[in-house]
KEKE-3310 file (N, C-alpha, C; in steps of 0.2 Angstrom, whole numbers, plus 5000, padded with zeros to 4 digits):
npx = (5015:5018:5024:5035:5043:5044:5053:5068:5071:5064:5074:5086:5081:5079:5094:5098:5092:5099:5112:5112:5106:5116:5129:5125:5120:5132:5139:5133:5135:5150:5152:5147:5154:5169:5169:5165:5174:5187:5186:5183:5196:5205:5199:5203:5216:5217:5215:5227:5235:5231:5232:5246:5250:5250:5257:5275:5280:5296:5310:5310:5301:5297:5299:5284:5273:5257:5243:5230:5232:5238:5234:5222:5222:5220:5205:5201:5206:5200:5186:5189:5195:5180:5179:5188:5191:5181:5180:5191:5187:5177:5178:5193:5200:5192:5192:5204:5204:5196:5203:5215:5207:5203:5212:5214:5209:5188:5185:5194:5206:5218:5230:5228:5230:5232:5219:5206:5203:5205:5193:5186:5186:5184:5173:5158:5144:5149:5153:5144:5137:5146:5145:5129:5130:5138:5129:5120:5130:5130:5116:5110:5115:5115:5102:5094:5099:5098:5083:5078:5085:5074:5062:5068:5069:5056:5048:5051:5050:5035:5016:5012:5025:5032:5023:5023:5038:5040:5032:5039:5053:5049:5052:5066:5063:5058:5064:5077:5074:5060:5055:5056:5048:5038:5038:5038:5026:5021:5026:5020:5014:5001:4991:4984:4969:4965:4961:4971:4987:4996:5002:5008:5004:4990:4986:4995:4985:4973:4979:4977:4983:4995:4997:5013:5028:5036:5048:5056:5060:5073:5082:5076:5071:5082:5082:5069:5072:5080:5074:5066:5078:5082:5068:5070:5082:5080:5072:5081:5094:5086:5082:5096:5099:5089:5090:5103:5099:5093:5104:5110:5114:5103:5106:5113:5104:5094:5102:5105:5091:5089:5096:5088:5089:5079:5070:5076:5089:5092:5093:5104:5114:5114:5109:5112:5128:5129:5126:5135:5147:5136:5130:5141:5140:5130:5129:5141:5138:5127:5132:5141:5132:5127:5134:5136:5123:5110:5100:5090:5090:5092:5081:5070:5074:5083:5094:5091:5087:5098:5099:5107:5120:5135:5137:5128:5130:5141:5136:5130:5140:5148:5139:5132:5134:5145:5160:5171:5181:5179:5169:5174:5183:5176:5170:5181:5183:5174:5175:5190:5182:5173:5187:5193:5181:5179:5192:5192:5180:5186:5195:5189:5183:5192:5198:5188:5189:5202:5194)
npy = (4618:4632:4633:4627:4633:4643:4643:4644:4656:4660:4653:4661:4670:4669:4665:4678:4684:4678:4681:4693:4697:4688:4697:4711:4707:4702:4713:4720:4714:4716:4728:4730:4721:4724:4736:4736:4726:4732:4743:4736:4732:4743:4746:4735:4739:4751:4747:4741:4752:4757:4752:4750:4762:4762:4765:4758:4747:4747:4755:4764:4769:4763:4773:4778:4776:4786:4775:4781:4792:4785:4783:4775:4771:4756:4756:4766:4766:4752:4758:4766:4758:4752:4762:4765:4754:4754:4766:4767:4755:4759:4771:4776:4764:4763:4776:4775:4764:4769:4782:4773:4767:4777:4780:4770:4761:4759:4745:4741:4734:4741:4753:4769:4779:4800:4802:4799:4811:4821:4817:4822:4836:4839:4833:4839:4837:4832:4843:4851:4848:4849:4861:4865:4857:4867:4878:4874:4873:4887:4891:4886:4883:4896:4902:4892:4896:4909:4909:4900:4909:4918:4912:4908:4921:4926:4917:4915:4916:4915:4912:4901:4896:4882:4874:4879:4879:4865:4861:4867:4859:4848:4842:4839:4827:4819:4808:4810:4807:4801:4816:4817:4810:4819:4830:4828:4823:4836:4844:4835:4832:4832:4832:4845:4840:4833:4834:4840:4832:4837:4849:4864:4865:4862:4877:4885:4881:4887:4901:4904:4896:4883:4869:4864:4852:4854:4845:4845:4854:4864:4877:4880:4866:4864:4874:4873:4858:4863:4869:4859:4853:4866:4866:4856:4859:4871:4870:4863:4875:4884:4879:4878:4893:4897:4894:4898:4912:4915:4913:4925:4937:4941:4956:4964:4963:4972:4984:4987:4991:5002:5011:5015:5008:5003:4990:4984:4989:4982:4970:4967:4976:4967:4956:4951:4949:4941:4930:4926:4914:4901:4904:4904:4887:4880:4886:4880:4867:4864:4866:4856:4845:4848:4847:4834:4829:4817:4810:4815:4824:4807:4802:4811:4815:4808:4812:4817:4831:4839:4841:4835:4831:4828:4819:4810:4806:4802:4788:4785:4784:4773:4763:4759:4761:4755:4763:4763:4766:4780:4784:4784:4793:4806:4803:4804:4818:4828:4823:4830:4843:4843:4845:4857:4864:4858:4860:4872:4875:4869:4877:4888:4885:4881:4893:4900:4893:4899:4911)
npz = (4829:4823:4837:4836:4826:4831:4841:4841:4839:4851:4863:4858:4863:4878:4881:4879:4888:4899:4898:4899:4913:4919:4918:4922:4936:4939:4940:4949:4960:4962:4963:4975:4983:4982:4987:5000:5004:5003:5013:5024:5024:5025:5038:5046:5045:5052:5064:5068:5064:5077:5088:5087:5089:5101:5119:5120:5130:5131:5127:5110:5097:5082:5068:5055:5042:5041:5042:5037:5029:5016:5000:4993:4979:4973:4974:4968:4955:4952:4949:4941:4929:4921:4916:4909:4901:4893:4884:4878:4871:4866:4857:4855:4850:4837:4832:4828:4818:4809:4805:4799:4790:4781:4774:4765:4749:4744:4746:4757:4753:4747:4750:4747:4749:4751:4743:4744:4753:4742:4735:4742:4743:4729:4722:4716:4723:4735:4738:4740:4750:4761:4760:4765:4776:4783:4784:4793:4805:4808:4808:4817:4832:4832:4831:4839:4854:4852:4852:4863:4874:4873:4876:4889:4896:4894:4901:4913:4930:4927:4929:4924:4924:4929:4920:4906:4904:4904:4893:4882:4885:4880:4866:4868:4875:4864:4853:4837:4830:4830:4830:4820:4813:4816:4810:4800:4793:4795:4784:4776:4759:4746:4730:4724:4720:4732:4751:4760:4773:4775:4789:4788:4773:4773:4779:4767:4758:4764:4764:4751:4743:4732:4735:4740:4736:4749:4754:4744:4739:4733:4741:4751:4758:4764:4776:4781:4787:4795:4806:4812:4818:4827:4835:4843:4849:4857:4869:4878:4876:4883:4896:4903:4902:4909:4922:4924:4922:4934:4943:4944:4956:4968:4973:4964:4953:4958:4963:4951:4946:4956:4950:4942:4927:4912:4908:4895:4896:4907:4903:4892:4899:4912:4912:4902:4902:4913:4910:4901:4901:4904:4889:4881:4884:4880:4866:4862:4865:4855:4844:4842:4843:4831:4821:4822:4814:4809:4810:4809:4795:4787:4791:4785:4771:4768:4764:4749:4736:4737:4751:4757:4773:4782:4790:4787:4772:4776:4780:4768:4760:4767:4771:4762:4747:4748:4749:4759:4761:4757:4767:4779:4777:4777:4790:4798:4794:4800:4812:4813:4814:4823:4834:4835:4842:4854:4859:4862:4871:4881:4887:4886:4900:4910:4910:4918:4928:4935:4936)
capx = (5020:5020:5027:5041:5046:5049:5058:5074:5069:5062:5079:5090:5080:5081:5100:5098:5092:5103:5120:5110:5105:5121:5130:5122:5122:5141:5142:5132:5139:5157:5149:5145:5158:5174:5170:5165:5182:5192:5184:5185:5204:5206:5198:5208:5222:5215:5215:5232:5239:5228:5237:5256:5251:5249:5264:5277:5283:5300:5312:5307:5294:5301:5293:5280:5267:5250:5238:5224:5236:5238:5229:5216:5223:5217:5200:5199:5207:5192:5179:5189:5195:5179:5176:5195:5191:5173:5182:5195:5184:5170:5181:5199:5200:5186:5196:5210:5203:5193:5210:5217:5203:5201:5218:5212:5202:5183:5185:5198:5211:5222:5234:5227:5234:5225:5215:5200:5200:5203:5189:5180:5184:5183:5165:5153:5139:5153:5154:5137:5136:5149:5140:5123:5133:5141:5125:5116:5133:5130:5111:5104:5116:5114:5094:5091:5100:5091:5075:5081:5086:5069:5060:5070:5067:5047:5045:5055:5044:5030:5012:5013:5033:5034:5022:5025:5045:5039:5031:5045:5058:5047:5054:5072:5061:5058:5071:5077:5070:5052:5053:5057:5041:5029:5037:5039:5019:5018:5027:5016:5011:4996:4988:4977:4963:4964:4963:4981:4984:5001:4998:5011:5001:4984:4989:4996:4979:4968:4980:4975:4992:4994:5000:5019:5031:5043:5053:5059:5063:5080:5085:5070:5071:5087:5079:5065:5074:5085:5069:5066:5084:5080:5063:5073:5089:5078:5072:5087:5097:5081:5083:5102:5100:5084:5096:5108:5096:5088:5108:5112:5111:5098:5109:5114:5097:5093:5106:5104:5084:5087:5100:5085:5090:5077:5073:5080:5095:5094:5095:5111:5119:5116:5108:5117:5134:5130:5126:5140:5146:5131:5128:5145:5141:5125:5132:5146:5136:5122:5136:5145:5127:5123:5140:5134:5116:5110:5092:5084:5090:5088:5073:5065:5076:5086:5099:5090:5085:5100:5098:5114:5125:5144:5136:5121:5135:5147:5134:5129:5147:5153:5136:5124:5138:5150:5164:5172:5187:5178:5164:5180:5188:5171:5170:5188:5186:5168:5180:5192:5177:5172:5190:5190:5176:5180:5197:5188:5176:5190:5201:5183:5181:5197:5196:5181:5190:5205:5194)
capy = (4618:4639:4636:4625:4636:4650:4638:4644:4662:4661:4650:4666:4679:4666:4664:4685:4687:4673:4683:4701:4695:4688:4702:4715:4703:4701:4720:4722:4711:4718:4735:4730:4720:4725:4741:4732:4722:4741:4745:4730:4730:4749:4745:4731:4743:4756:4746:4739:4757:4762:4745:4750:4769:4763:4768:4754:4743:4748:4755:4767:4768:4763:4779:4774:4781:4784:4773:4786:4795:4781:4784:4771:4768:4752:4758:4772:4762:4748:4763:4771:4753:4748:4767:4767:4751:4758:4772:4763:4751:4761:4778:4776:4760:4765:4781:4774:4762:4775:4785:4768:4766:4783:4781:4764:4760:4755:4738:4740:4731:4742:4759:4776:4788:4805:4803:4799:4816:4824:4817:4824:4840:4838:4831:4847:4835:4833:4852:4853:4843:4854:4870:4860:4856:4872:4883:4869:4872:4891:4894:4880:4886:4903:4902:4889:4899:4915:4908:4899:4915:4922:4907:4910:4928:4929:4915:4916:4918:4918:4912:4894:4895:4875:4870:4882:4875:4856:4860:4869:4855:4840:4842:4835:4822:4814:4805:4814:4802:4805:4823:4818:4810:4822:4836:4825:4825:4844:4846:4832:4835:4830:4835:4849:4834:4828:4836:4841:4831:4843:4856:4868:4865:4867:4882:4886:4880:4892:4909:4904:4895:4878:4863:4864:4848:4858:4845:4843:4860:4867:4878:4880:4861:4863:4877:4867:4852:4864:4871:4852:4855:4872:4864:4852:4862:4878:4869:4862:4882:4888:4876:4880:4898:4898:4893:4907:4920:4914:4913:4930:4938:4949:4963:4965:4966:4977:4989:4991:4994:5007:5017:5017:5006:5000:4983:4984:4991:4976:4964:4969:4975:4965:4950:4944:4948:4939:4923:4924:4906:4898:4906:4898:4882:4881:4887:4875:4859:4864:4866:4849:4842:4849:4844:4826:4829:4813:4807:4820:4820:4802:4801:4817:4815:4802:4817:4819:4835:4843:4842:4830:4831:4826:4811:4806:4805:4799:4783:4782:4780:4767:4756:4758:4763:4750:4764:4762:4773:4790:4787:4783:4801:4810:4803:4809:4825:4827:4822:4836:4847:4845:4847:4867:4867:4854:4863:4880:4873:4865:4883:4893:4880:4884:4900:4901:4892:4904:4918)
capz = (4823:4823:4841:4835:4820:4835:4849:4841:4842:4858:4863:4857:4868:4882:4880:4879:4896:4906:4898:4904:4920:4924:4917:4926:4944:4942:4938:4954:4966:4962:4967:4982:4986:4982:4992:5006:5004:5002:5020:5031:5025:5029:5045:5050:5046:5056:5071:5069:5067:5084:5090:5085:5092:5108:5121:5120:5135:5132:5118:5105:5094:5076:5062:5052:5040:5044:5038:5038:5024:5011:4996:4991:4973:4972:4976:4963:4948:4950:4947:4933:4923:4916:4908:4904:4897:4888:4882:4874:4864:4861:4858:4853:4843:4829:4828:4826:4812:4805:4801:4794:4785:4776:4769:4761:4744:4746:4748:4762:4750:4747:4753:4741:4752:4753:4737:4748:4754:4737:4731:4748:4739:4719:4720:4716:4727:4742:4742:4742:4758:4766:4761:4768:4784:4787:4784:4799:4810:4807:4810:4823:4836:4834:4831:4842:4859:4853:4854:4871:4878:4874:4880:4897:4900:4894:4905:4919:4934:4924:4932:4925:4924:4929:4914:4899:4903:4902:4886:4879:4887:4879:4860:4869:4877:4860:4850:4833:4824:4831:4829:4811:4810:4816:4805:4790:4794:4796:4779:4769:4753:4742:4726:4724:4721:4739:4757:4764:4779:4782:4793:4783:4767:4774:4780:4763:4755:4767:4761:4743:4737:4729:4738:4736:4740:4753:4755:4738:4732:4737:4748:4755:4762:4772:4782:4787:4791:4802:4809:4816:4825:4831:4840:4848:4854:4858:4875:4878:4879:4890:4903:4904:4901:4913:4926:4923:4925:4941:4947:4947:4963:4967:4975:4957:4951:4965:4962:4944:4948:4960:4947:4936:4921:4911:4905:4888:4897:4911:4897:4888:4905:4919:4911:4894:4904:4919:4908:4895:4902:4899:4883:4875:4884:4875:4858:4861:4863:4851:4838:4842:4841:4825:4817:4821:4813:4805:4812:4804:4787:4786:4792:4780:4763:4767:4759:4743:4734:4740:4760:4760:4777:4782:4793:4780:4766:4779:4780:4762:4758:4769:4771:4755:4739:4750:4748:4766:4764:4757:4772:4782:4775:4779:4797:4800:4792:4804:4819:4814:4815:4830:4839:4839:4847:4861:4865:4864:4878:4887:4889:4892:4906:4913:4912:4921:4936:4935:4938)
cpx = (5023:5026:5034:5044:5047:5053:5065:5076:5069:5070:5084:5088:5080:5091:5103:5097:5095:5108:5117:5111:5113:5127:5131:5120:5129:5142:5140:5135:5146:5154:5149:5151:5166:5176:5173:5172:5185:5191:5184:5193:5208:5204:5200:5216:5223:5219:5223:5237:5239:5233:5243:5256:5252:5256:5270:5279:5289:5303:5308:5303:5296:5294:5289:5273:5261:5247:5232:5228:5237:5232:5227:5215:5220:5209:5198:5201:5202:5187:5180:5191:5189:5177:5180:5194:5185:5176:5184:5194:5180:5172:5187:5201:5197:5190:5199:5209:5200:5198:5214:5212:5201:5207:5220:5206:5195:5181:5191:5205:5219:5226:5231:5230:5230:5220:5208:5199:5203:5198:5183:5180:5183:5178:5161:5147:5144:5152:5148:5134:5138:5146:5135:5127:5135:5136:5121:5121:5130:5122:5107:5108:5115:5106:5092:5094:5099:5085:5076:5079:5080:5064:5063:5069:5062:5044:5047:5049:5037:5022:5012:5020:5032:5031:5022:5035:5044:5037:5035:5050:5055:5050:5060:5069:5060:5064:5071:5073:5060:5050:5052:5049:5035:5034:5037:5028:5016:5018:5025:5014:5005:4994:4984:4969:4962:4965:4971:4978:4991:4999:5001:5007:4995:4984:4989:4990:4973:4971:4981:4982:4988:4998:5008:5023:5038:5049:5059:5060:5069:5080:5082:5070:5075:5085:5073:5069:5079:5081:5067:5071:5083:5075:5063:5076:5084:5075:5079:5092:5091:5082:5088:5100:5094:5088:5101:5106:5097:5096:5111:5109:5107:5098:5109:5108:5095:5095:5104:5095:5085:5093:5097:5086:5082:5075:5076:5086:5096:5096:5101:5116:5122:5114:5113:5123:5135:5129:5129:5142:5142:5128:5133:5144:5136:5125:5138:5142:5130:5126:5139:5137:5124:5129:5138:5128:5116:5102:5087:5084:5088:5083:5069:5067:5080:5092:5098:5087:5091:5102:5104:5118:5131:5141:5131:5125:5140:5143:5131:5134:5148:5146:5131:5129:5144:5160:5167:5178:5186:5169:5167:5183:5182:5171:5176:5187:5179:5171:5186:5189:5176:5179:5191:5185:5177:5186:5193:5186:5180:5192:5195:5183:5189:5200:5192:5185:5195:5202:5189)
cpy = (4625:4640:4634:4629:4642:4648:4644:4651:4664:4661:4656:4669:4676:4667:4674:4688:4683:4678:4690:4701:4692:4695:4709:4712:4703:4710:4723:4720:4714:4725:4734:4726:4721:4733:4738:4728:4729:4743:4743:4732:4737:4748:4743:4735:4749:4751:4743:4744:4759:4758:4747:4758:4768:4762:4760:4751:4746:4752:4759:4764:4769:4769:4775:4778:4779:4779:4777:4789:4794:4781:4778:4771:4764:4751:4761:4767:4757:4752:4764:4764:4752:4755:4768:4762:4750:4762:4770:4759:4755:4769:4777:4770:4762:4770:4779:4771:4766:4779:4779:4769:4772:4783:4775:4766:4756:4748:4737:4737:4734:4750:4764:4782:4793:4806:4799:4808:4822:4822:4820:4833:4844:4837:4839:4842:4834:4841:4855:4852:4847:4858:4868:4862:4862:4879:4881:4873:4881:4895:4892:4882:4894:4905:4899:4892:4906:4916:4907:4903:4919:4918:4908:4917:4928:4923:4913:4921:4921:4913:4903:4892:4887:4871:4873:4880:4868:4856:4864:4864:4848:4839:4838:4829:4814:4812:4811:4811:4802:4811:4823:4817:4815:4826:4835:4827:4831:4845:4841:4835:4830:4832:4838:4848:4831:4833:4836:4837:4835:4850:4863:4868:4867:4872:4887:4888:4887:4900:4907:4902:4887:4874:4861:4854:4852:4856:4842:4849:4864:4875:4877:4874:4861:4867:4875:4861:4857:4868:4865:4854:4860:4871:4861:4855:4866:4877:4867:4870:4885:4886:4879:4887:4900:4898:4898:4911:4919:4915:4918:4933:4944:4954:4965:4968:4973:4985:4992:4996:5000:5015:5017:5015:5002:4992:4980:4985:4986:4969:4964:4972:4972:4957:4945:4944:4944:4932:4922:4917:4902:4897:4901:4891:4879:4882:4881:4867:4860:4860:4860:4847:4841:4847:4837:4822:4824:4810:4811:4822:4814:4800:4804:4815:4812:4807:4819:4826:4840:4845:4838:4834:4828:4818:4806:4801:4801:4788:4780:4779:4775:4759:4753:4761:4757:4754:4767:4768:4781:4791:4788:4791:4806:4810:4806:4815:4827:4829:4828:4844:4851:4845:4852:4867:4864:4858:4871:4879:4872:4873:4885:4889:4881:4890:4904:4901:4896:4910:4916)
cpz = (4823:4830:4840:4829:4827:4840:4846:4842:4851:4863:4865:4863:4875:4885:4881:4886:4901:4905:4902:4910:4923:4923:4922:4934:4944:4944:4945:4961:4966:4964:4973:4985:4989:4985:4998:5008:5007:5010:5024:5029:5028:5035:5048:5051:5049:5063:5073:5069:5075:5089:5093:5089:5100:5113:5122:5129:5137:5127:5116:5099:5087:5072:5058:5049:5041:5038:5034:5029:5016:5006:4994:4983:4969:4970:4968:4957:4948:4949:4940:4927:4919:4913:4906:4897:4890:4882:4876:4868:4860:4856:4851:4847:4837:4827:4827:4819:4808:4801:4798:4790:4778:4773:4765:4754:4748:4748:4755:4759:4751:4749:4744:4743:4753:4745:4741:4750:4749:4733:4734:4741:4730:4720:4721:4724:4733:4744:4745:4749:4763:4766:4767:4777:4786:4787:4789:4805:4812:4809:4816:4826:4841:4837:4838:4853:4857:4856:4862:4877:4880:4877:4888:4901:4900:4899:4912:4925:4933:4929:4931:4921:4923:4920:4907:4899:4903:4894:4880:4878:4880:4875:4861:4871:4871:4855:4843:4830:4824:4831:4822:4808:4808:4813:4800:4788:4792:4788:4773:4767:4748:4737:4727:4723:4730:4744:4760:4771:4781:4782:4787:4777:4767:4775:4775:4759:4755:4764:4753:4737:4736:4733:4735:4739:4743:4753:4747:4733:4736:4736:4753:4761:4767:4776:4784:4787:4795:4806:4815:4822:4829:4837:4846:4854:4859:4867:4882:4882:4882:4896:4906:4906:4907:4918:4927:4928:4932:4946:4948:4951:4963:4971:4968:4954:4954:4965:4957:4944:4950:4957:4940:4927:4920:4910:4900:4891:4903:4907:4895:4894:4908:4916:4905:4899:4909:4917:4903:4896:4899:4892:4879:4878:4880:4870:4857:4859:4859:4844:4837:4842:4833:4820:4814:4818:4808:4805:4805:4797:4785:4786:4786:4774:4762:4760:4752:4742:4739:4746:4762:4769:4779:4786:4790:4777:4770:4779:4775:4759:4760:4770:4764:4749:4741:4748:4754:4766:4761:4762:4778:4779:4778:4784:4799:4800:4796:4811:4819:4817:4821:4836:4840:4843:4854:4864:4865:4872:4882:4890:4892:4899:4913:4915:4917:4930:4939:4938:4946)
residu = (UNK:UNK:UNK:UNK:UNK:UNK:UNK:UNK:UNK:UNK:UNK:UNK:UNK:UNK:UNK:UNK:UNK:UNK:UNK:UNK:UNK:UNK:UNK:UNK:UNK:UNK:UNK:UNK:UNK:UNK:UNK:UNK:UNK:UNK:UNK:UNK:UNK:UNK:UNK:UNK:UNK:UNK:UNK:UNK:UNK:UNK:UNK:UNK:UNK:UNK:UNK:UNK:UNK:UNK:UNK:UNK:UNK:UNK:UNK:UNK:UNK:UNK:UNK:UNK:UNK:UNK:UNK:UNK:UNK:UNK:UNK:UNK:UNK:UNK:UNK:UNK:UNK:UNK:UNK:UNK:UNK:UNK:UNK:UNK:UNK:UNK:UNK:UNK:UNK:UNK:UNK:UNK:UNK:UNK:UNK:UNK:UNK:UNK:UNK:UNK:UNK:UNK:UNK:UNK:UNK:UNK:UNK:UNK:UNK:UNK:UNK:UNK:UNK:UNK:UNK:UNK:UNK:UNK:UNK:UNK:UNK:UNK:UNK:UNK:UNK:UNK:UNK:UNK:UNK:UNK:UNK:UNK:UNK:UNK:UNK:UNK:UNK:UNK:UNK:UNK:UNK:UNK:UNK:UNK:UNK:UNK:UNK:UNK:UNK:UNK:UNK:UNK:UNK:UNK:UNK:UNK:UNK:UNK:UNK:UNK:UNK:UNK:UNK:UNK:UNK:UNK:UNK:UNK:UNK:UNK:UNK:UNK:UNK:UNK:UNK:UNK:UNK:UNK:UNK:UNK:UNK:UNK:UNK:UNK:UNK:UNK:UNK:UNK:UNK:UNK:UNK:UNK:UNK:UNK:UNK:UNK:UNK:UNK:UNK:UNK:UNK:UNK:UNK:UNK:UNK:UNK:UNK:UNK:UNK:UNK:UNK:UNK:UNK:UNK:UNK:UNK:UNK:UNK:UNK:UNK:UNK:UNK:UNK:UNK:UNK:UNK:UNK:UNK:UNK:UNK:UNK:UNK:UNK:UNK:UNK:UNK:UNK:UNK:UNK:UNK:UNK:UNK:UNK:UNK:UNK:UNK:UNK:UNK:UNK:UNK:UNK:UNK:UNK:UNK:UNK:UNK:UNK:UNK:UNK:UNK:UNK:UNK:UNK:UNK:UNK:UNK:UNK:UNK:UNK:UNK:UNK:UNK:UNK:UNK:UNK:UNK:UNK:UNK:UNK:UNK:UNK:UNK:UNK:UNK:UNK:UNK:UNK:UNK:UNK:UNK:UNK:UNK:UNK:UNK:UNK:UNK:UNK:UNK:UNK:UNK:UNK:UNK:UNK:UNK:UNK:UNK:UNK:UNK:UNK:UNK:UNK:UNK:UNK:UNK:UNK:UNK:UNK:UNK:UNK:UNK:UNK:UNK:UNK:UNK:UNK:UNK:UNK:UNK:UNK:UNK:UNK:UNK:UNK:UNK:UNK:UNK:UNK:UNK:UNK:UNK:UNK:UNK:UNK:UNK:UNK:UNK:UNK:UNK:UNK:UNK:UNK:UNK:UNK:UNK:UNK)
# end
């Protein structure tokens, strides 16, 4: 009986891996063969130029473009179609509707114009969001490629180099949402009746303080929840930044060495100037990550006591208060956000190739 009350279950996830399987079989067979196709057809057309090349009987030899020469269009547009056409659904359309939508009432009904985004800035708790948001945009990139940086030079061909950068790196290995846990854990709270089982509190306990709840008293919570982000980032800009170092040439070093600069004075010379690239690549994408920050509020405070964010709030509005065009104005004005940064990056990156 239990097994018949799951058949229909089962059925589904049955029906779930016939569509995968062939899915993922068609997607593979097309890979394979429409190359294959691309290159017998070229070859035939190989052999038919080598064919037409050869000295005629009689009579001149009519002009003729090379084969060899002809770009393989066909070719390249079957590669780049299904990310044109990924892009496009998973990308372009949502923006699009997203910008309809924030210039709608909550129910989608009807046209309100920009009074979605004067409400963004009339509400005392909207501004608090921003503030929130822009003291996160402001400290987690800067902190989190500090630390980095000093993680990459204290341990940069250090004795166990390979495993003191594995256990730096792991924090990105775990999702945000799992880092949330174990820090929600650090920063449990209990009464002054009961054993702490958060670390932070025990701690607290042992240098003779009183068991506080951290994450429910502002200001204090948003620097531990953007402590979370900094743990994560912080290996993140090591690796990069490790890489840097190790790329600069060791004539340079060498030189500088032997005209008697210090190491305080090889840092700030020869090292920060020689990994400026790296450095804004690493403050750019920290920053465009932390714009997007939502795992780990939701997860910790679920935006309460203050801790609000622009993508939190952007999800309380449109799926939990059901007011689609002021979570719809919020995602928009998110998306403005983050494009100085992207064309920033874009120009440093062609500047780069310039020089």
């Amino acid at each position: 009986m239990e097994f018949a009350d799951e058949a229909p279950k089962l059925l589904m996830l049955l029906y779930g891996l016939i569509a995968f399987a062939v899915v993922v079989g068609g997607l593979l067979v097309l890979l394979d063969v429409v190359p294959n196709w691309f290159a017998r057809r070229r070859e035939a057309a190989l052999v038919a130029a080598a064919r037409a090349d050869a000295p005629p009987a009689a009579g001149p030899r009519p002009r003729r473009r090379s084969v060899a020469n002809r770009p393989e269009g066909g070719l390249a547009l079957f590669f780049l179609l299904p990310a044109l056409l990924l892009l496009a659904v998973g990308l372009v359309v949502p923006a699009v509707r997203t910008t309809v939508l924030s210039f709608m009432d909550g129910g989608s009904d009807s046209w309100v114009g920009f009074a979605n985004y004067r409400w963004m800035f009339a509400q005392d708790e909207i501004l608090g969001i921003l503030t929130n948001t822009l003291i996160w945009v402001i400290l987690v990139p800067l902190v989190a490629t500090t630390v980095g940086l000093v993680y990459a030079v204290l341990v940069d061909r250090a004795r166990f180099e390979a495993v003191a950068k594995a256990l730096i790196f792991m924090p990105m290995a775990i999702s945000f949402v799992g880092a949330s846990i174990i820090w929600k854990f650090v920063y449990a709270y209990r009464s002054a009746d009961y054993d702490q089982i958060g670390l932070l509190n025990q701690v607290w306990v042992l240098l003779g303080g009183e068991p506080r709840q951290w994450l429910a008293n502002p200001p204090l919570n948003t620097l531990l929840l953007i402590v979370i982000m900094i743990w994560i980032q912080a290996g993140f800009a090591m690796v990069v930044l490790s890489a840097a170092i190790k790329a600069i040439p060791n004539d340079v070093v060498e030189a500088a060495r032997l005209d008697g600069v210090n190491p305080w004075q090889m840092f700030w010379q020869i090292t920060l100037p020689s990994i400026r690239p790296a450095l804004i690549v690493v403050v750019v994408t920290v920053s465009i990550a932390t714009l997007k920050v939502f795992d780990i509020v939701r997860t910790t405070t679920n935006g309460n006591f203050d801790t609000g964010v622009i993508a939190n709030e952007m999800y309380n509005q449109a799926f939990r208060f059901g007011q689609t065009g002021q979570g719809s104005a919020l995602a928009v004005f998110l998306f403005v956000l983050v494009i100085p940064i992207v064309i920033y990056q874009i120009r440093n990156l062609r500047r780069q190739r310039e020089v």
